[in-house]
VEXDREN-2710 file (C-alpha; in Angstrom, 1 decimal):
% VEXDREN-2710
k/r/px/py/pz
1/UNK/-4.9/25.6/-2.6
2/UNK/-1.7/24.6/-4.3
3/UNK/0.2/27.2/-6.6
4/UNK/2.0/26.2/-9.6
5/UNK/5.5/27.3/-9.4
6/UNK/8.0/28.3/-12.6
7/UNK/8.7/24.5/-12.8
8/UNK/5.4/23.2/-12.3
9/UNK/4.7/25.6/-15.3
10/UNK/7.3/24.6/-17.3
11/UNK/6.9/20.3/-17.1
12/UNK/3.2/20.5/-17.4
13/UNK/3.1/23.3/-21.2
14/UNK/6.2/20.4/-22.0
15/UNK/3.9/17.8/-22.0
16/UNK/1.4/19.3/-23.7
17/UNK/3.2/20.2/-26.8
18/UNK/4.8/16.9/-26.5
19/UNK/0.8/15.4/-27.1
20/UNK/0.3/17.8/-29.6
21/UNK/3.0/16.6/-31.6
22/UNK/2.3/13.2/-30.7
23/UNK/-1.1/13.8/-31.7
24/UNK/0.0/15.1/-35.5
25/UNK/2.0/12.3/-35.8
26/UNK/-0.6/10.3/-35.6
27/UNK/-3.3/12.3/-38.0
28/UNK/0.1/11.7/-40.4
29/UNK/0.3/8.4/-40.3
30/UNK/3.3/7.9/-38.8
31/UNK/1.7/6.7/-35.9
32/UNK/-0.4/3.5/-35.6
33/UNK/-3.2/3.1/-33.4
34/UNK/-1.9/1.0/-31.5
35/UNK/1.2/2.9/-30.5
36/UNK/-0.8/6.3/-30.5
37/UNK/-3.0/4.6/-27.1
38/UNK/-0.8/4.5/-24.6
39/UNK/0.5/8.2/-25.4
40/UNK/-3.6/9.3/-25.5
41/UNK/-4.1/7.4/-22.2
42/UNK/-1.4/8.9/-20.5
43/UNK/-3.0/12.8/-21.7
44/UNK/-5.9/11.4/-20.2
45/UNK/-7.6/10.6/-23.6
46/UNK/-10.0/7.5/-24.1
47/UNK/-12.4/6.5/-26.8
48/UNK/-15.8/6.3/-25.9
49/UNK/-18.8/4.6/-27.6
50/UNK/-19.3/7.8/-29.4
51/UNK/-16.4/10.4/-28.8
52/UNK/-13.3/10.8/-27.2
53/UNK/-13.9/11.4/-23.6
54/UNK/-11.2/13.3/-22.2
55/UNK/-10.5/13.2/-18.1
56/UNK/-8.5/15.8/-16.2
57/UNK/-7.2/15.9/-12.8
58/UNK/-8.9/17.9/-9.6
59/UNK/-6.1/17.4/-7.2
60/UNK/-7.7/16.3/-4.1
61/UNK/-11.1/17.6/-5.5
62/UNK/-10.5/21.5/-5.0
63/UNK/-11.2/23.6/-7.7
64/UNK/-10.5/27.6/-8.0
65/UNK/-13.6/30.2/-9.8
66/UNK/-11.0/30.6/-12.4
67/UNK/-10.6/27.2/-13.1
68/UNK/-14.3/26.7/-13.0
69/UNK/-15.2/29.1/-15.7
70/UNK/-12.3/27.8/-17.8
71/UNK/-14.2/24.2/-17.6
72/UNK/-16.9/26.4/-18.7
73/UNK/-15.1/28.1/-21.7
74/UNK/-13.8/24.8/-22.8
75/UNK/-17.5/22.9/-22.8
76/UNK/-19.1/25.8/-24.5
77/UNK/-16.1/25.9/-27.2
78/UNK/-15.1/22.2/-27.7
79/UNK/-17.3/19.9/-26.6
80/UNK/-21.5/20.0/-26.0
81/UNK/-22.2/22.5/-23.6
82/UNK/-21.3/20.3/-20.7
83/UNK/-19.0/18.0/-18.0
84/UNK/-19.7/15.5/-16.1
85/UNK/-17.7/15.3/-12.3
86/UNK/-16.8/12.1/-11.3
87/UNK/-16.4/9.2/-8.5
88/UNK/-12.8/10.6/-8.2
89/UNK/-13.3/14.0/-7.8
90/UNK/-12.5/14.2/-11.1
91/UNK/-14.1/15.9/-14.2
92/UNK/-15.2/14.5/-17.9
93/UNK/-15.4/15.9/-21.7
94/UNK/-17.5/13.6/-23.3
95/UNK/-17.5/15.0/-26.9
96/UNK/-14.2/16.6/-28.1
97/UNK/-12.6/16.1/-31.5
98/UNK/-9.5/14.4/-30.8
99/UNK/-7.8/17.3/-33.0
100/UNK/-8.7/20.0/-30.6
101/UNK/-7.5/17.7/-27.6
102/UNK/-4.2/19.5/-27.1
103/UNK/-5.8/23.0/-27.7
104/UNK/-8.2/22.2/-24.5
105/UNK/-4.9/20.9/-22.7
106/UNK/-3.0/24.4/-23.7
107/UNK/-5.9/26.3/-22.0
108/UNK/-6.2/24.1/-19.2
109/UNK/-2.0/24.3/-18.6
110/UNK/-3.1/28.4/-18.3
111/UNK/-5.5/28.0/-15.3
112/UNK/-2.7/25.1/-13.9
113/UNK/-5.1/22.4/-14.6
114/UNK/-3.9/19.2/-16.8
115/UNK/-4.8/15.6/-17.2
116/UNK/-1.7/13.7/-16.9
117/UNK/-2.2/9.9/-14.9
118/UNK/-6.1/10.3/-15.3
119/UNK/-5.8/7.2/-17.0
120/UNK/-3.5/4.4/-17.8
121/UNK/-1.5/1.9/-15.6
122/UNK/-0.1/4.4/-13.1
123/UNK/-0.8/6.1/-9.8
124/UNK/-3.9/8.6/-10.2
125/UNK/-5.5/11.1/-8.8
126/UNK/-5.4/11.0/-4.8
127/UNK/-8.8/12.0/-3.1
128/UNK/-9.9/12.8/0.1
129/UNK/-12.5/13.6/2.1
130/UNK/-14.7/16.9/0.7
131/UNK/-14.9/18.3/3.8
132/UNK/-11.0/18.4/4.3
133/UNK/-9.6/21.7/5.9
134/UNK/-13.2/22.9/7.8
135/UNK/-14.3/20.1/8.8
136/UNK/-14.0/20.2/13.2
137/UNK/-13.5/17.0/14.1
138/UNK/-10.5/16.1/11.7
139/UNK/-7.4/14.9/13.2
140/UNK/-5.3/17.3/10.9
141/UNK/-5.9/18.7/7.5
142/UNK/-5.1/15.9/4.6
143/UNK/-5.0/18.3/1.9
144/UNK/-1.4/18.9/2.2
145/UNK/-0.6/15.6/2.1
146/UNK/-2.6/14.7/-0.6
147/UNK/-0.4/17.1/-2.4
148/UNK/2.8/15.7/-1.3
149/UNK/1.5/12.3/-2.7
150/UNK/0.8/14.3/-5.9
151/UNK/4.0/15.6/-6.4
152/UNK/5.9/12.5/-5.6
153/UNK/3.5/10.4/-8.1
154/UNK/3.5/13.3/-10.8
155/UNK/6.0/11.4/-13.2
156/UNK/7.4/9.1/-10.9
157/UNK/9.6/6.9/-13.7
158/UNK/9.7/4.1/-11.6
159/UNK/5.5/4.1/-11.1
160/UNK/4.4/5.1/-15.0
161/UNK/3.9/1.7/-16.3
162/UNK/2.3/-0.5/-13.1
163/UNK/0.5/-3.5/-13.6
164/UNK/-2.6/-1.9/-13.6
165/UNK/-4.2/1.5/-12.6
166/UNK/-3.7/2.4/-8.8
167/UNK/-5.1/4.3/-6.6
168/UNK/-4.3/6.7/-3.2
169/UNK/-7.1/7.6/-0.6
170/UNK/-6.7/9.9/2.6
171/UNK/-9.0/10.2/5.6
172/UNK/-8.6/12.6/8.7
173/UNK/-11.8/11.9/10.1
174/UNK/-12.0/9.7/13.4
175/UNK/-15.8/9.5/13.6
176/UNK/-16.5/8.6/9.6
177/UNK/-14.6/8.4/6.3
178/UNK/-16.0/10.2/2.9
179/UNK/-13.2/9.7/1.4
180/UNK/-13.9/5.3/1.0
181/UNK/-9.8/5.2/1.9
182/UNK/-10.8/0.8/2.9
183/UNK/-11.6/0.5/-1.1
184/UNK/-8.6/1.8/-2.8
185/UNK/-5.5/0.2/-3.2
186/UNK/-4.0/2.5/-0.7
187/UNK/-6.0/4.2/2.0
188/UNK/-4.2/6.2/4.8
189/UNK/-6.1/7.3/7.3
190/UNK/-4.4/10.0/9.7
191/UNK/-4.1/9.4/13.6
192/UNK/-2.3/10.1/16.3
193/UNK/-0.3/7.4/18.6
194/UNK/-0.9/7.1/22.5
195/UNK/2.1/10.0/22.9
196/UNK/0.3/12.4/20.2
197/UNK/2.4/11.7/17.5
198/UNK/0.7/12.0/14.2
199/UNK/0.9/9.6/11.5
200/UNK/-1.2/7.0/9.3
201/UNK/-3.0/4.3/9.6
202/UNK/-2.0/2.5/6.2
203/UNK/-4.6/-0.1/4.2
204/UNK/-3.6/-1.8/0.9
205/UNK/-5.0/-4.3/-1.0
206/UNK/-8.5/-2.5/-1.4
207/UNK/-10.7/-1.5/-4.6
208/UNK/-13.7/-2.5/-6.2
209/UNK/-14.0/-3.4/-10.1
210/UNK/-14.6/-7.2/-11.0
211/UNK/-13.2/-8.6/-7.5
212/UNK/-14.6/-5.9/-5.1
213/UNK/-12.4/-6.5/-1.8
214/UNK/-12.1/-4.4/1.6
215/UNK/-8.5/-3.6/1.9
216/UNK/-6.2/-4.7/5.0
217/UNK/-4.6/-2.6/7.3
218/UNK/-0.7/-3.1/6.2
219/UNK/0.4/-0.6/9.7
220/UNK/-1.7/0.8/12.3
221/UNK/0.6/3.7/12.7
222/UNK/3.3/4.9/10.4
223/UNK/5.2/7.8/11.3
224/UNK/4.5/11.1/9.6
225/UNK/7.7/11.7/7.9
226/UNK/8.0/8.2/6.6
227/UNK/5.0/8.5/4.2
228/UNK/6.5/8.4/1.1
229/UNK/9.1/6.2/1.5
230/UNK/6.8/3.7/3.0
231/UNK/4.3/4.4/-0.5
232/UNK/6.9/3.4/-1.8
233/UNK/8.1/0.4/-0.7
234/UNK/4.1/-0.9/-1.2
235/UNK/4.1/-0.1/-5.0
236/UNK/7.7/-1.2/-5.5
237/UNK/6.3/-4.6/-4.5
238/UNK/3.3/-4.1/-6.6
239/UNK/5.4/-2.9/-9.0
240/UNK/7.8/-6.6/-8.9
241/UNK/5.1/-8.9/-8.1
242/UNK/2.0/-8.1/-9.5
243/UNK/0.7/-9.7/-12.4
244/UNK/1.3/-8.5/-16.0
245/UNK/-0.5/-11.5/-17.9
246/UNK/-4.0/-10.6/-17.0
247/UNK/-5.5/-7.5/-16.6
248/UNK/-8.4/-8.5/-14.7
249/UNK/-5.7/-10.0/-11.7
250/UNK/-3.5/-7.4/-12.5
251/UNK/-4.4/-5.2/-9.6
252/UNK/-3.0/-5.2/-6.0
253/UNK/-5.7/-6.6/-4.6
254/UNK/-5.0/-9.8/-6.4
255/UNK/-1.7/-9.7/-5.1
256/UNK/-2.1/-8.7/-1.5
257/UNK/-5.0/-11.8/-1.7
258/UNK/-3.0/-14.0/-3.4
259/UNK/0.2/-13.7/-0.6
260/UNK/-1.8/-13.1/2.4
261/UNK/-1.4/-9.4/4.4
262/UNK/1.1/-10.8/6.3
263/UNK/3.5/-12.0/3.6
264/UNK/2.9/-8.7/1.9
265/UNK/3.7/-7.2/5.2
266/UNK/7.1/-9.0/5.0
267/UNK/7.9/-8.7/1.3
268/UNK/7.4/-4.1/1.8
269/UNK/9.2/-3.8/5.5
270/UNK/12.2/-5.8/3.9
271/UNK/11.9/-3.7/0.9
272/UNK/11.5/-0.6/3.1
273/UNK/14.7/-1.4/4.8
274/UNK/16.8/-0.5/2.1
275/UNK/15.5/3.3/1.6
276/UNK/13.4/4.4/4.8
277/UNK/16.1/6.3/6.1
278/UNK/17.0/8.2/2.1
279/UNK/16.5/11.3/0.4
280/UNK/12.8/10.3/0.0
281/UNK/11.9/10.6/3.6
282/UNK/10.1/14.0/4.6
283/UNK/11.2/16.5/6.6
284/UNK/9.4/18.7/8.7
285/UNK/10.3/21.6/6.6
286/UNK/8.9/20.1/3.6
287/UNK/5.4/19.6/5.2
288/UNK/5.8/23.5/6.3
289/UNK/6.4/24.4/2.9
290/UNK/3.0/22.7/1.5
291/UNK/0.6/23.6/4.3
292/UNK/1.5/26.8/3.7
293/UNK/-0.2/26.8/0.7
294/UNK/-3.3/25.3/2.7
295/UNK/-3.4/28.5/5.4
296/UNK/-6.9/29.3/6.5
297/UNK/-8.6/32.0/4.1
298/UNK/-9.5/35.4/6.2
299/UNK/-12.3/34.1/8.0
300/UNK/-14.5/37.1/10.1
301/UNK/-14.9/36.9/14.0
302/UNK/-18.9/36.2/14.0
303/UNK/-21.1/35.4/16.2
304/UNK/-23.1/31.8/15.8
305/UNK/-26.2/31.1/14.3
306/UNK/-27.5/34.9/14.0
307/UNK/-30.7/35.7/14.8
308/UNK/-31.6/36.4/11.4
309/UNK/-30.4/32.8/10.4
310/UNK/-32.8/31.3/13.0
311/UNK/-35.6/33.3/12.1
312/UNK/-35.6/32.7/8.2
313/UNK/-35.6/28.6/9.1
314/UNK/-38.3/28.9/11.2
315/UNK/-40.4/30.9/8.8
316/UNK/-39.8/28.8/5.5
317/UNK/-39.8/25.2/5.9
318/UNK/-38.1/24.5/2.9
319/UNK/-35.1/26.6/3.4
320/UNK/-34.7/25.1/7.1
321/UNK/-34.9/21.5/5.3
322/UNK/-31.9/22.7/3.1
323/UNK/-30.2/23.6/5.9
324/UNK/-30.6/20.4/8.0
325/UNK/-29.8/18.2/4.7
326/UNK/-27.0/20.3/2.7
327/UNK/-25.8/22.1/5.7
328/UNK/-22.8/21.1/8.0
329/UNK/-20.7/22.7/11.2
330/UNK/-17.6/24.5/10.6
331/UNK/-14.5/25.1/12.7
332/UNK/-15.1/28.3/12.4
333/UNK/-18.2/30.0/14.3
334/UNK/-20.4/31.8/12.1
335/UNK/-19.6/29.8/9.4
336/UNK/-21.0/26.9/7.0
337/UNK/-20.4/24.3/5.1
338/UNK/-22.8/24.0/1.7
339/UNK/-23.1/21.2/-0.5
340/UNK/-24.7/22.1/-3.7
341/UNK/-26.5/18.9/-5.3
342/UNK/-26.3/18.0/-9.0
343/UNK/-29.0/15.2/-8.8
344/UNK/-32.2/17.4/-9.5
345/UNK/-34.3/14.7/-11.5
346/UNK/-33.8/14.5/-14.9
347/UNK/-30.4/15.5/-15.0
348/UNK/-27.5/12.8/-14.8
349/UNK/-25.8/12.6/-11.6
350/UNK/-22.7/14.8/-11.8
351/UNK/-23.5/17.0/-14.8
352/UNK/-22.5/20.5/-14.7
353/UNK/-23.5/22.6/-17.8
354/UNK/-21.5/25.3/-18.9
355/UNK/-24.1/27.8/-17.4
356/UNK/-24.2/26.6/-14.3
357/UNK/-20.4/26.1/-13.8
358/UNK/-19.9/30.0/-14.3
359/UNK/-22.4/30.2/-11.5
360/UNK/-20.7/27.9/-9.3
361/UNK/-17.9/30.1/-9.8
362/UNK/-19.9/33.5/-9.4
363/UNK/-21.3/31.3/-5.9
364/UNK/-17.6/30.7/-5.6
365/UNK/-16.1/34.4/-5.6
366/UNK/-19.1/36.0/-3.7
367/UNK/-20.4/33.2/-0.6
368/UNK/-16.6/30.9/-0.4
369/UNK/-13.7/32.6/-1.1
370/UNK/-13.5/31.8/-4.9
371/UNK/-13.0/28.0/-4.3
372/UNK/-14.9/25.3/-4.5
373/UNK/-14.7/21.2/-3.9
374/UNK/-15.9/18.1/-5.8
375/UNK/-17.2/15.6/-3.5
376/UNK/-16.7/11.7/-4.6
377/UNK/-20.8/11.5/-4.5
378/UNK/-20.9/14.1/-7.8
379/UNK/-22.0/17.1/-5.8
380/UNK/-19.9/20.4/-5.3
381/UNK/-19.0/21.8/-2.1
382/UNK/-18.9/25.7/-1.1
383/UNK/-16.6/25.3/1.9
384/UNK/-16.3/28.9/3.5
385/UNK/-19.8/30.2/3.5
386/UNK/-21.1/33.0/6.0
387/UNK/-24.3/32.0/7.8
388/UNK/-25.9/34.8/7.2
389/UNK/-25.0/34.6/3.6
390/UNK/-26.7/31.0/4.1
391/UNK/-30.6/32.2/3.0
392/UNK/-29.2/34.2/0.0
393/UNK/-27.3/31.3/-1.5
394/UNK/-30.0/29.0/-1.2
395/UNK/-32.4/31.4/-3.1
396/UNK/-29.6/31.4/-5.9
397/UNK/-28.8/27.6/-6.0
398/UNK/-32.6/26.8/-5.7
399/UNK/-33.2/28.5/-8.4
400/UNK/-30.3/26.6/-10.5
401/UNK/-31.6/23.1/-9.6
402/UNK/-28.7/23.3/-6.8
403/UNK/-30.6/23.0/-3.7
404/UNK/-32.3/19.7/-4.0
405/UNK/-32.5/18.7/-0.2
406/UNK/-32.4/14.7/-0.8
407/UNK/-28.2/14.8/0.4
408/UNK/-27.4/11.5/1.5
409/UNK/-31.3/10.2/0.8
410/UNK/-31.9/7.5/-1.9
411/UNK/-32.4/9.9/-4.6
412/UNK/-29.2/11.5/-4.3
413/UNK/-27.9/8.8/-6.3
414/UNK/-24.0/8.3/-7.1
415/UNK/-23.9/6.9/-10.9
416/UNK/-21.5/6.8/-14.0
417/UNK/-22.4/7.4/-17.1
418/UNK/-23.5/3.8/-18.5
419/UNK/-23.9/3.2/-22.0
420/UNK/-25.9/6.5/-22.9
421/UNK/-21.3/7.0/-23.2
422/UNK/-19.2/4.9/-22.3
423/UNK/-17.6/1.7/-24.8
424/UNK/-17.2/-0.6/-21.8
425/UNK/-20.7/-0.5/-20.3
426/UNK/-23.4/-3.4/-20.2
427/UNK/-26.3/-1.0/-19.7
428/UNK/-27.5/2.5/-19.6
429/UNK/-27.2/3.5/-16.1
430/UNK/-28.6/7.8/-16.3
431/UNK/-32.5/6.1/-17.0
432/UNK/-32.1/3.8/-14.3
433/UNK/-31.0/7.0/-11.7
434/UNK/-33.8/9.0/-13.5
435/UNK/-36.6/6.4/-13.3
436/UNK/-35.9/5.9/-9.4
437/UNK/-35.6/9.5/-8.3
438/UNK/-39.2/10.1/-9.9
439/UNK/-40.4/7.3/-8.0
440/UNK/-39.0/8.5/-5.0
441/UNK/-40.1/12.0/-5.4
442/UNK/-41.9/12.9/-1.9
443/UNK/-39.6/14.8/0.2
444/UNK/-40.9/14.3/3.5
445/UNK/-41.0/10.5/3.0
446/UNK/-37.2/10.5/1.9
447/UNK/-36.7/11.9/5.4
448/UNK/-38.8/9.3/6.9
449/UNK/-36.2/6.9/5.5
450/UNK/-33.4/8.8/6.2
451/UNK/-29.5/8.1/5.1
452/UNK/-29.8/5.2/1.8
453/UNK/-26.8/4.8/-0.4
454/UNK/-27.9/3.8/-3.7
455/UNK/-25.4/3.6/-6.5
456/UNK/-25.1/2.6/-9.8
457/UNK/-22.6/1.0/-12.1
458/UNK/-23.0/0.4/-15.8
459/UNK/-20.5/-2.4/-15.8
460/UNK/-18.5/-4.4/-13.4
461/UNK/-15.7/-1.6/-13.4
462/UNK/-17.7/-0.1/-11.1
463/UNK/-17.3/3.9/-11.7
464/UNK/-20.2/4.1/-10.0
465/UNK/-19.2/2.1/-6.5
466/UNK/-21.9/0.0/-6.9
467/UNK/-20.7/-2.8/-4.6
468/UNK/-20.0/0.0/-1.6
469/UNK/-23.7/1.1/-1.7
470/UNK/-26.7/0.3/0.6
471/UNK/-28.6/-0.6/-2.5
472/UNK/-25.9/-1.5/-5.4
473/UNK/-26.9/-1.8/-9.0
474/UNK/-24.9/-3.4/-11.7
475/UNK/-26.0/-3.1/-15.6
476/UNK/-25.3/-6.4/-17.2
477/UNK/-25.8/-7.5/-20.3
478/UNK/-28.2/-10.8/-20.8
479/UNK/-28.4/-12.0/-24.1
480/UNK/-27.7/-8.7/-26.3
481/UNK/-30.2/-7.0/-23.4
482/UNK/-29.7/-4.7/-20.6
483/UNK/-31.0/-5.9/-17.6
484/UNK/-29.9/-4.9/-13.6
485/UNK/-28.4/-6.8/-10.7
486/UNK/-29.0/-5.5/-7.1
487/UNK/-26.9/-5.9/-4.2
488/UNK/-27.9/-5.4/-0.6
489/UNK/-25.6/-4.4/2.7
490/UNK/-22.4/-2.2/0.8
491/UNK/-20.9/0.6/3.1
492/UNK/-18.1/2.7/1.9
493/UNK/-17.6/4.1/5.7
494/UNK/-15.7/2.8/8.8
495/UNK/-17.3/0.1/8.7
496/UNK/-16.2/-0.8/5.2
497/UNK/-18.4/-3.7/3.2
498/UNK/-18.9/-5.2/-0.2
499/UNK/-22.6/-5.8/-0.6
500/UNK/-24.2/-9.0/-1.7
501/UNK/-26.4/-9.8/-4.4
502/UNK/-30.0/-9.9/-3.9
503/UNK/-30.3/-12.7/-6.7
504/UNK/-31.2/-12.6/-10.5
505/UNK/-31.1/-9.8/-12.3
506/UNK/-34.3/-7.4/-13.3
507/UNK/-35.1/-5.4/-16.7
508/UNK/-34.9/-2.1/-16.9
509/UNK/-38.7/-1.3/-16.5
510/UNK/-38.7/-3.0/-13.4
511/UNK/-36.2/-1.2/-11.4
512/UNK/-38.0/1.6/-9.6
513/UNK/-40.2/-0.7/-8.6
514/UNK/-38.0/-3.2/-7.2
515/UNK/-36.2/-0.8/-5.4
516/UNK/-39.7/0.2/-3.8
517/UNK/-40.1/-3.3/-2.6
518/UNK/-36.7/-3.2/-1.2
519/UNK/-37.6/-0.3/0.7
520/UNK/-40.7/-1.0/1.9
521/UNK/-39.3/-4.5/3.9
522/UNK/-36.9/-1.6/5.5
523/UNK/-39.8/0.2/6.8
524/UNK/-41.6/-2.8/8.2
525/UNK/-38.5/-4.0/10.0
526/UNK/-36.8/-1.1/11.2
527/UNK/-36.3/-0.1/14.6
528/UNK/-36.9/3.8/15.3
529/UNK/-33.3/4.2/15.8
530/UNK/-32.0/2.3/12.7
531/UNK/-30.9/3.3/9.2
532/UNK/-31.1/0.8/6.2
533/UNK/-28.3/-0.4/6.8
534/UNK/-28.8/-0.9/10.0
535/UNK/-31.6/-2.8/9.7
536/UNK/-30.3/-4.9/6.6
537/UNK/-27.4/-6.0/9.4
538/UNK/-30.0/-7.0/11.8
539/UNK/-32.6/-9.0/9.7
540/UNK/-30.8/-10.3/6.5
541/UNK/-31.0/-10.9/3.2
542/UNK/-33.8/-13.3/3.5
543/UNK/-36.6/-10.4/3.9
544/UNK/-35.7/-8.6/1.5
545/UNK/-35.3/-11.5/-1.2
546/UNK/-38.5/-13.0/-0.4
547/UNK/-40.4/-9.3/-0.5
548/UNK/-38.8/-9.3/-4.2
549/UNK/-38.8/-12.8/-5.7
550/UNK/-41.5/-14.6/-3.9
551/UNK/-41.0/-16.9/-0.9
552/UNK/-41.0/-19.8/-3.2
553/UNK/-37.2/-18.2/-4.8
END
């Protein structure tokens, strides 16, 4: 992973004695609310319904054991004992005191962590696919240019007061995307041309929020050295044309929607024009220099599946369910990839406590290499893992509530955290996760129904993709009541789609058992061969609604 250098150092402790100055000033009086919030939002700092909540960067979702335990030290010493990782592969304080805010930011600037453009109108953090690096099938590793679009966003003067919050995607998949690049207002997905070339694929106009919208494909193939300039030239337009009046058609989408791809097309190659060829265009060198930082750890020569391996699946059940569920291929023979779920019912999707992040960093050092990834569906990734090291690790992480085998089943559910936190929420969202995972709580007939999406959002700002899942639901609010709106069909994948609403929305006691009803029209109707989605393609929405309203709806 990426190493802080002298001046990465050296910007990073500025800023945050800048915030803690910033952040006397206004405990003095001398600043007003009002001009303290764009100088908290920039540090990452918002006000909750009950706290500050406080957001810091995971570049690209990769995480070291040191950094891990210093989340740890910082949850156990400022806040409740606890984080929370989120839909950007990001990670939450719920609970500080805004007067230790810059102390947390001093220890985080030790373990070269920060949380700089977590929030406010500028470009934040750039994901990708939690897989990135082992993964076989990729095209090239995107870690290294995830980086590159780090470093040229870090600060960018021109970018750090947009219209409205924007965000970066990478893929380097060709057979499925886990990084959602179609919903963000740029996704690149990495390809190479009909001579081998390798470049990008570049959407815009994507994102979800109030006007969910499947973004357009602005280039199929951009050159590899002209990816920043060409970033450029997209948000520069943004940046001229995008609207300022209203927040809620602020965002590129709007834009891109409003003009049409192809006159958005026009407006960035004219603007591209004037720069492509400038001191912002890459060089092959440069790309050397940050895959560098990206080299393969010191992987052993091992043999495939050892005999041991097979023998412990075939002997316990459970751990050979693990395997098949939270186990994928490697490039590397001998080798794993473990994802370690946080959705153990009971527990709120993506909440770490401070115990169990000092294991994930103890997992870290001994089974991975001492590093670790955070997955956009709030589960952590041990990338390196030795198979025979496999049966070991799953003893551990069972025993930590790690091992739940429902990854990628309808209980593994991806979910902010609603109103049980968060100012701008309609509804709780945690009780709604909670009430369907204990109706849902038969393994064997989770496998029966195989790969579900469900995701939930506690307002139409959709933290919790709601509109990209199989099943979507939305908290709103009905009257000074929470109640829930379900959508059917989303897909966050290739094949990219905004679900559509079943029809009127559903109290909270109801949900589990909605959901049920959902499911069981997708067991009547399926094929064999078919997933949910699948089947929802093939029949409709007109099964489903009838199963759940009544055929007179």
């Amino acid at each position: 992973m990426y190493k802080y250098d002298g001046y990465d150092k050296k910007i990073v402790l500025e800023r945050v004695q800048q915030f803690r100055g910033q952040t006397q000033r206004y405990f003095d009086g001398k600043l007003a609310p009002e001009e303290f919030l764009p100088l908290r939002l920039q540090n990452g700092l918002y006000v909750q319904r009950h706290a500050p909540m406080l957001r810091v960067a995971i570049p690209y979702g990769m995480l070291s054991a040191t950094q891990l335990r210093t989340l740890g030290d910082l949850a156990r010493t400022y806040d409740k004992g606890y984080v929370h990782f989120t839909t950007r592969q990001n990670v939450q304080f719920n609970w500080p005191d805004l007067k230790v805010v810059p102390d947390m930011l001093e220890k985080l600037a030790e373990v070269e962590m920060h949380a700089i453009q977590t929030s406010g109108n500028c470009i934040r953090n750039t994901t990708t696919d939690q897989f990135a690096g082992v993964i076989a099938d990729e095209v090239v590793d995107p870690r290294p240019y995830c980086e590159i679009i780090r470093q040229w966003s870090t600060f960018h003067p021109e970018f750090a007061y947009l219209p409205r919050k924007f965000k970066i995607a990478v893929n380097a998949s060709p057979s499925t995307d886990r990084a959602a690049v179609q919903v963000h207002d740029i996704g690149l997905e990495m390809v190479r041309n009909e001579n081998g070339e390798l470049g990008y694929r570049v959407f815009v106009g994507g994102g979800l929020g109030r006007t969910p919208i499947v973004g357009e494909v602005i280039r199929e193939f951009l050159p590899e050295l002209d990816l920043l300039t060409y970033l450029e030239a997209i948000v520069r337009v943004y940046n001229r044309y995008g609207r300022r009046d209203n927040k809620y058609k602020a965002r590129i989408k709007i834009l891109v929607k409003a003009l049409g791809i192809e006159a958005y097309r026009e407006k960035v190659e004219q603007e591209w024009e004037h720069f492509k060829e400038g001191e912002s265009k890459l060089t092959p060198e440069a790309i050397a220099r940050v895959k560098s930082f990206f080299n393969d750890p010191a992987y052993d020569i091992l043999e495939n599946n050892p005999a041991e391996f097979v023998a412990r699946q075939t002997e316990q059940k459970a751990f050979a369910n693990w395997v098949l569920r939270n186990v994928n291929t490697h490039k590397k023979p001998g080798y794993a990839i473990v994802t370690l779920t946080l959705k153990k019912t009971g527990v709120a999707p993506g909440n770490v406590t401070e115990q169990q992040l000092d294991l994930i960093a103890d997992l870290a050092d001994r089974f991975s290499f001492g590093e670790v990834r955070i997955a956009h569906t709030q589960n952590v990734i041990l990338a390196d893992v030795k198979q025979s090291d496999l049966f070991d690790l799953w003893q551990i992480a069972k025993e930590a509530g790690f091992a739940t085998p429902n990854l990628g089943m309808l209980t593994d559910i991806i979910c902010c955290p609603g109103g049980d936190y968060c100012a701008l929420a309609n509804a709780k969202s945690i009780p709604i996760a909670e009430q369907i995972q204990r109706k849902f709580d038969d393994l064997d007939y989770l496998y029966d129904l195989g790969e579900i999406e469900l995701n939930i959002s506690g307002c139409m700002n959709a933290c919790g993709h709601h509109h990209v899942g199989n099943i979507g639901i939305l908290g709103v609010d009905k009257k000074g009541e929470e109640f829930y709106q379900v959508s059917l069909g989303g897909n966050s994948g290739k094949q990219a789609a905004i679900g559509k609403i079943l029809g009127p929305s559903f109290a909270q006691d109801d949900m589990a058992d909605v959901i049920e009803k959902i499911v069981h029209v997708f067991v009547e109707n399926r094929t064999e061969e078919e997933s949910f989605i699948d089947t929802y393609q093939r029949v409709g929405m007109t099964p489903f609604k009838e199963r759940v309203y009544g055929k007179a709806h």
